[in-house]
C-alpha positions as CSV (number, residue, x, y, z in Angstrom):
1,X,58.9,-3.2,11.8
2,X,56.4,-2.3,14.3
3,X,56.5,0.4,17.1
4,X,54.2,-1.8,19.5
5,X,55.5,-3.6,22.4
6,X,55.0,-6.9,22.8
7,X,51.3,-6.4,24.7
8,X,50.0,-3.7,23.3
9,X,47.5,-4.2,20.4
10,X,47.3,-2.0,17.4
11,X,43.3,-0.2,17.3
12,X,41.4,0.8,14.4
13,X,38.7,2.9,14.1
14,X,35.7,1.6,13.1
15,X,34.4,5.2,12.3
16,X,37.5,7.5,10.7
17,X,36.9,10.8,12.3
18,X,35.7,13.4,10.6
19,X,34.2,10.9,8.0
20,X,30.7,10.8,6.4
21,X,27.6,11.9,8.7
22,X,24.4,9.7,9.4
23,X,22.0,9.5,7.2
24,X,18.6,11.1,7.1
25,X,16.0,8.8,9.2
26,X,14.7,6.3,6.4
27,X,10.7,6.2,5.6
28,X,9.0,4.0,8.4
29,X,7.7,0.6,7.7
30,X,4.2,-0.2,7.3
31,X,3.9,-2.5,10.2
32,X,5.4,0.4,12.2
33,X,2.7,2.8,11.3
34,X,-0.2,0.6,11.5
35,X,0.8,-0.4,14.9
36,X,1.4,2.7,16.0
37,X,-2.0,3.8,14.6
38,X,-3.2,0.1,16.9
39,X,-2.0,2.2,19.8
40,X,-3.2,5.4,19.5
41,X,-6.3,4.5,19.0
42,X,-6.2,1.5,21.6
43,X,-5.0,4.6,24.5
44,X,-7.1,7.0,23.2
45,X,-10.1,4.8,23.7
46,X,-8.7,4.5,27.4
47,X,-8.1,0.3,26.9
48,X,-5.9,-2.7,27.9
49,X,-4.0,-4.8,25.5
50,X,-6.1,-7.2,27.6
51,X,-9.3,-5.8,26.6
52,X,-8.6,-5.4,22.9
53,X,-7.2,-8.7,22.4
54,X,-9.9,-10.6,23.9
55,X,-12.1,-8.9,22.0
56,X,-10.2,-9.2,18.9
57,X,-9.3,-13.2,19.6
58,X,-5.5,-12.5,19.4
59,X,-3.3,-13.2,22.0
60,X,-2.0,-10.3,24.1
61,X,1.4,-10.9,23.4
62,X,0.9,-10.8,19.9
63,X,-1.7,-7.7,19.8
64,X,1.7,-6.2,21.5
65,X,4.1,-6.5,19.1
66,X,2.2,-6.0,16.5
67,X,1.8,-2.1,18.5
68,X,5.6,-2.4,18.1
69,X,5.4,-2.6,14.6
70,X,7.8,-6.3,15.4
71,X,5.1,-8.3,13.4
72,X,3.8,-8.6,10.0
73,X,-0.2,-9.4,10.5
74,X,-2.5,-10.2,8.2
75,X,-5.4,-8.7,6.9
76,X,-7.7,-11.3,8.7
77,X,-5.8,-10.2,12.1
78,X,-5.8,-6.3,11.0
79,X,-9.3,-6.4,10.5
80,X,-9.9,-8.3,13.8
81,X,-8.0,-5.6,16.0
82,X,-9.4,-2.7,13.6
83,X,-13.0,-3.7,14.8
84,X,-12.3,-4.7,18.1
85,X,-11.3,-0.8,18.3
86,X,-14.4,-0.1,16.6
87,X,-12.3,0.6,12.9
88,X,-13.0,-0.6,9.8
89,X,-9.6,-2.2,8.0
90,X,-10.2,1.0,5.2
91,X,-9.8,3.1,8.2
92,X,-6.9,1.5,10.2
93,X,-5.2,1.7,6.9
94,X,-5.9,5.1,5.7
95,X,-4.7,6.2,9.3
96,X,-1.3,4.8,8.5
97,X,-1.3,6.2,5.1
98,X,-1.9,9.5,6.4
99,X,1.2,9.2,9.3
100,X,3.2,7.7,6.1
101,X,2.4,11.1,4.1
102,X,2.9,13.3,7.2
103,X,6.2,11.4,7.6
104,X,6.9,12.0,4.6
105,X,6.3,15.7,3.8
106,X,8.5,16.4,7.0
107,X,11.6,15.2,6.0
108,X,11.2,17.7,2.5
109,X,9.1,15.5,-0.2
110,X,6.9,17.8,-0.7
111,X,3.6,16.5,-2.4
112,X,4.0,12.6,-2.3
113,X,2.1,9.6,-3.9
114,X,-0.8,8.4,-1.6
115,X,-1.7,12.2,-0.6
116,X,-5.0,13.3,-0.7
117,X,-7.1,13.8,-4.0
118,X,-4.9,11.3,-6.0
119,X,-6.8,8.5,-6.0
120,X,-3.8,6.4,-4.5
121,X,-5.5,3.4,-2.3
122,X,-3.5,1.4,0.3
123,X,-4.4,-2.2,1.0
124,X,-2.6,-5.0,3.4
């Protein structure tokens, strides 16, 4: 028989206290890093998504969340926003490959495939 009155509803914990702790912040996607590589390079060069995507034919809403890392592009658009940042795709990519190995070695792994001097290539 239950102790509860009649309005009172039983509550259970979605987390039991004391349980297990969050895990360790996963590896970021790829889309994440190459927009974030977009960006930096987009502020560092002092420009407007406006700017950027009219040179780069894509649409500013688009040229956005790809910055956010919410889209998937393609290589044709990669390359597009790559040179309308005055990038080549190999270097847009190797930017993100070198965030992904600095990401990496932070959380503790060390010496990591696609690191320097092992011949590892990246390509979208």
């Amino acid at each position: 028989m239950s102790t509860q009155g009649p309005n009172e509803a039983r509550v259970i914990p979605l987390r039991p206290p004391g349980g297990p702790q969050p895990a360790a912040p996963k590896e970021p996607l790829w889309r994440d890093l190459v927009g974030g590589v977009l960006r930096r390079e987009r502020l560092a060069q002092q420009r407007t998504l406006k700017d950027v995507s009219e040179e780069a034919r894509i649409s500013v809403p688009y040229l956005s969340e790809l910055e956010r890392g919410r889209k998937e592009a393609s290589s044709e658009v990669l390359a597009a926003a790559a040179h309308a940042l005055g990038l080549g795709l190999g270097e847009l990519l190797s930017l993100a490959q070198e965030d992904l190995v600095t990401h990496s070695r932070r959380r503790g792994h060390g010496r990591v495939a696609g690191g320097p001097g092992n011949g590892l290539c990246l390509a979208a």
